[in-house]
C-alpha positions as CSV (number, residue, x, y, z in Angstrom):
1,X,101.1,77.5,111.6
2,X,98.7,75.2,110.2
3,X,98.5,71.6,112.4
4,X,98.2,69.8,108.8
5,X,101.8,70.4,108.6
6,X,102.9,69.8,111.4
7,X,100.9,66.1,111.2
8,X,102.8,65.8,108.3
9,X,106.2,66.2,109.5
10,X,105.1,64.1,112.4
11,X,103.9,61.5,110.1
12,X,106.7,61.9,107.9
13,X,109.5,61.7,111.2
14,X,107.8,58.2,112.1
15,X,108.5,56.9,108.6
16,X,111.6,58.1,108.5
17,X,112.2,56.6,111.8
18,X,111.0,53.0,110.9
19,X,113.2,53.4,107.7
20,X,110.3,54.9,105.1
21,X,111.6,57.9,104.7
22,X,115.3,58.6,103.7
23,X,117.6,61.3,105.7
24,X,117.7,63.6,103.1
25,X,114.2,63.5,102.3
26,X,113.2,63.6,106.0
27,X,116.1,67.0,106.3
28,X,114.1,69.0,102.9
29,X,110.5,67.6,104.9
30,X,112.5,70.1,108.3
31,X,113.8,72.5,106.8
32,X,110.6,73.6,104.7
33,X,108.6,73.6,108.0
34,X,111.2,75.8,109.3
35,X,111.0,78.0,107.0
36,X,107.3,78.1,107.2
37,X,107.4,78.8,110.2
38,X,109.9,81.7,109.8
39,X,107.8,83.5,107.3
40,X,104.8,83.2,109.8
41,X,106.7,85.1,112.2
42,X,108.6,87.8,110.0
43,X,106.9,90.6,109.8
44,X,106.5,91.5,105.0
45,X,107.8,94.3,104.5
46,X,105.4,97.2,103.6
47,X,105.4,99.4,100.5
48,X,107.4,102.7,100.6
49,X,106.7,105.5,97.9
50,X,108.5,108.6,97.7
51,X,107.4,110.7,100.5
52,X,107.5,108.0,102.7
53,X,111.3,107.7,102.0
54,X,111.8,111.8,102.7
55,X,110.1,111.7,105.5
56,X,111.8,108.8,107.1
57,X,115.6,110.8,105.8
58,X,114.0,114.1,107.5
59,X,113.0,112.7,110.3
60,X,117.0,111.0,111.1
61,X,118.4,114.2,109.3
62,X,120.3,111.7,106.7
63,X,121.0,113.0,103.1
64,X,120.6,111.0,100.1
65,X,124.0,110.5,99.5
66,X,123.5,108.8,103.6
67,X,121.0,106.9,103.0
68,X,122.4,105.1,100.2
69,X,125.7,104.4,102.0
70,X,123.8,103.2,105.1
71,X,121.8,100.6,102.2
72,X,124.6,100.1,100.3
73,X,123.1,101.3,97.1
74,X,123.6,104.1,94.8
75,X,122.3,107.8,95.6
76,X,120.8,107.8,92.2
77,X,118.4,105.1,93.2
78,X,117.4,106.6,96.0
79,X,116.2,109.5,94.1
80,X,114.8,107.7,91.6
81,X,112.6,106.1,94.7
82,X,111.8,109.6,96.1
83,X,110.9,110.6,92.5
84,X,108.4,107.8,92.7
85,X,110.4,106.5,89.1
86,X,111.3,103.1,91.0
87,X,109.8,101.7,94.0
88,X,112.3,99.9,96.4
89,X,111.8,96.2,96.5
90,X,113.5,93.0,98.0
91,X,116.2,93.5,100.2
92,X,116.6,97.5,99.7
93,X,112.9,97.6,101.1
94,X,113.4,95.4,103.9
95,X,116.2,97.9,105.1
96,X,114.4,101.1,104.6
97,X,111.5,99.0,106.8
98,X,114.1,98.2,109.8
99,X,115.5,101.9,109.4
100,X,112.0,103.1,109.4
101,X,111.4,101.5,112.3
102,X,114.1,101.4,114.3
103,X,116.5,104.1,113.0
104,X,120.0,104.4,111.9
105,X,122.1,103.2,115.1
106,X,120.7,99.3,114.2
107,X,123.7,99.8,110.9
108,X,126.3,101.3,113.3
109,X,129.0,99.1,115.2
């Protein structure tokens, strides 16, 4: 992370603790430095076309009609994705990067 912020939230935490800076204001100042730091750390999820979504359900032998249980969507998006007619974005493409990645078993009690 960059030190400028962090000097600000230190600057901003001795304010607050001589009075300059109100609870509230000092709790926003945190909680966006924590989630700056969160985003530094999270790995963005990368683009998936198509083929990269078949391969992935070949490779874990999962139908359509499994995949879009296992991401809680419908199976016509996911052949609109592997149809390249919709790409997968947000939260549906962060969970087709973990199942890349890690497989099936991660959604499985």
């Amino acid at each position: 992370m960059a030190a400028n912020i962090k000097e600000l939230q230190a600057m901003a935490k001795g304010l607050h603790e001589h009075g300059g800076i109100e609870d509230a204001t000092m709790a926003r100042i945190n909680a966006r430095v924590a989630a700056k730091e969160l985003r530094e750390r999270v790995e963005k999820a990368h683009p998936m076309d198509g083929a990269d979504i078949q391969i992935m359900r070949s490779r874990y032998k999962m139908s359509q009609s499994s995949l879009a249980y296992v991401l809680n969507m419908s199976v016509e998006s996911v052949s609109k994705w592997e149809r390249n007619e919709k790409k997968p974005s947000g939260a549906a493409l962060r969970l087709l990067n973990l199942l890349d990645q890690k497989g099936p078993d991660i959604f499985v009690r």
